[in-house]
Residue, then its C-alpha position, 0 to 999 in steps of 0.5 A: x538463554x545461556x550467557x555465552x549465547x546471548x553475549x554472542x548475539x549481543x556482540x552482534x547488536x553492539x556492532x549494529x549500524x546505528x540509524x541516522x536517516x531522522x532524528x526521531x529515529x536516532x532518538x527511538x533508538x536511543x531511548x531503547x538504548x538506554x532502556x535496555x542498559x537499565x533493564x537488560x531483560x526487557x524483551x519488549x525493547x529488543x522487539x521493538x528495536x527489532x522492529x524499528x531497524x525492521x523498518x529501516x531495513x537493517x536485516x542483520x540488527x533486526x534478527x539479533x534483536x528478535x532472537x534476544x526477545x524470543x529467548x527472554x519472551x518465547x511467547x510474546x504475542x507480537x514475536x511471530x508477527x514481527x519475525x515473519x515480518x523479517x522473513x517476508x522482506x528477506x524473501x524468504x516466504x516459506x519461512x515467513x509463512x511458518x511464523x505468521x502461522x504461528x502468530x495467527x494460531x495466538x491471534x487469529x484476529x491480528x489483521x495485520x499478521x493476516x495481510x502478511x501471510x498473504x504477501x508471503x502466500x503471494x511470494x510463495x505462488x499459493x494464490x489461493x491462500x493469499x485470496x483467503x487471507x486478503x478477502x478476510x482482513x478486508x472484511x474484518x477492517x471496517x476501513x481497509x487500506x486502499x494498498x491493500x484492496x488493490x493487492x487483493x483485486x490484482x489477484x481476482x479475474x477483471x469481472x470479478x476484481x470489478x464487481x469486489x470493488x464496487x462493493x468495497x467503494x460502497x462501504x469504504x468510500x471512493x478513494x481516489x486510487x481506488x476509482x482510478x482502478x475502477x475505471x481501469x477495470x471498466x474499460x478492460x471489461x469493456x464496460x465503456x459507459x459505466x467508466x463515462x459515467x464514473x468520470x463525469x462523477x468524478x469531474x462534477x465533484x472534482x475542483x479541478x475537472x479538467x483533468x477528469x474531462x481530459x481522462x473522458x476525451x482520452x477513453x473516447x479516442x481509444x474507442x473510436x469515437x473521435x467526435x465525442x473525444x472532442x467535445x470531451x476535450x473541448x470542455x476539458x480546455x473551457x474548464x481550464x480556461x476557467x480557472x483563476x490567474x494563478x492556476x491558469x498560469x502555472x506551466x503545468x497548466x499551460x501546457x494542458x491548455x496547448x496540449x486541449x487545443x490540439x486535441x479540440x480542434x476539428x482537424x485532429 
């Protein structure tokens, strides 16, 4: 970079408005503050204050940053990650897709470039290429993040969104917000006994079932099927009623216990 180009972008860093949301942030920049007066041509820590005002949303300081690496550093191999990174929270898909493109030439197995090309794919209409690069991130991370199978699963037909993560629980486990979409995704498909039978999983291993008995009554009014919500309601109540002092106590709870008398009783 010639001197009077990187003192124009290093005007812009010093008027950067310094984060002061935490104190371990403060203290991040202030340590690469001071690594960089000692060591002015350490691209890795304009990247990574780049990447830390990136975080916190400082678009402007981000950008100068990562200019300043990608002039000491053209090559480094988190540049093009991190600039499409930018790109993508500055709306600006086309140009993010360009970077990420980039960055996955260097790495192709960088999943975390590969999960941002799908957003940008997503941000850019090309939902094919975003369903590409959601179903091989998750296949290549032997625990994908449950954001990230649910970004993939809003993209595929119900059927098909259901029958992928059936698979995806098998393998990573039932988490929570991943059953909730299942059961979501059974009632859309009209797969009404398989969700009854999901909930009643969930409320046999569930410390508190009265909450997934309640989830069971509430399904069986929506079908139809008043009698069995009922039941389903009034185990929900005999759970609640069931638990020690200080849960049965709290308003939260007694609201549920007013509200599952309501809807237990014969007259509803």
């Amino acid at each position: 970079m010639r001197r009077a180009a990187l003192s124009c972008v290093l005007c812009v860093l010093a008027g950067a408005v310094p984060l002061r949301a935490h104190p371990e942030i403060e203290a991040a920049l202030t340590r690469l503050n001071a690594r960089l007066a000692a060591a002015p041509a350490d691209a890795e820590a304009y990247l990574e204050r780049g990447e830390l005002y990136l975080r916190h949303e400082d678009w402007m300081s981000a950008e100068a940053n990562f200019l300043v690496a990608a002039e000491l550093a053209p090559g480094h191999q988190r540049l093009a990650r991190a600039r499409g990174a930018l790109a993508l929270a500055r709306h600006d898909p086309t140009a993010a897709r360009t970077f990420l493109d980039a960055a996955l030439a260097r790495a192709p197995a960088d999943h975390e470039a590969l999960a941002l090309r799908a957003r940008a794919a997503v941000a850019a209409g090309d939902l094919a290429a975003a369903k590409r690069d959601y179903a091989a991130v998750i296949d290549a991370l032997p625990a994908p993040p449950p954001e990230l199978v649910l970004a993939h699963l809003a993209l595929l037909p119900p059927d098909a969104a259901l029958a992928r993560l059936e698979q995806l629980i098998d393998r990573i486990g039932p988490a929570l917000v991943l059953q909730l979409r299942a059961l979501e995704l059974e009632e859309t498909t009209g797969r009404i006994d398989a969700a009854l039978v999901r909930l009643d999983r969930l409320a046999r291993a569930s410390e508190r079932p009265e909450h997934w008995l309640r989830r069971r009554g509430d399904l069986l009014a929506r079908q139809r099927r008043p009698e069995e919500a009922r039941r389903a309601y009034a185990a929900a109540l005999a759970a609640a009623r069931a638990l020690p002092d200080w849960l049965r106590d709290s308003p939260d709870t007694r609201r549920l216990i007013s509200e599952l008398q309501l809807a237990a009783s014969p007259s509803t």
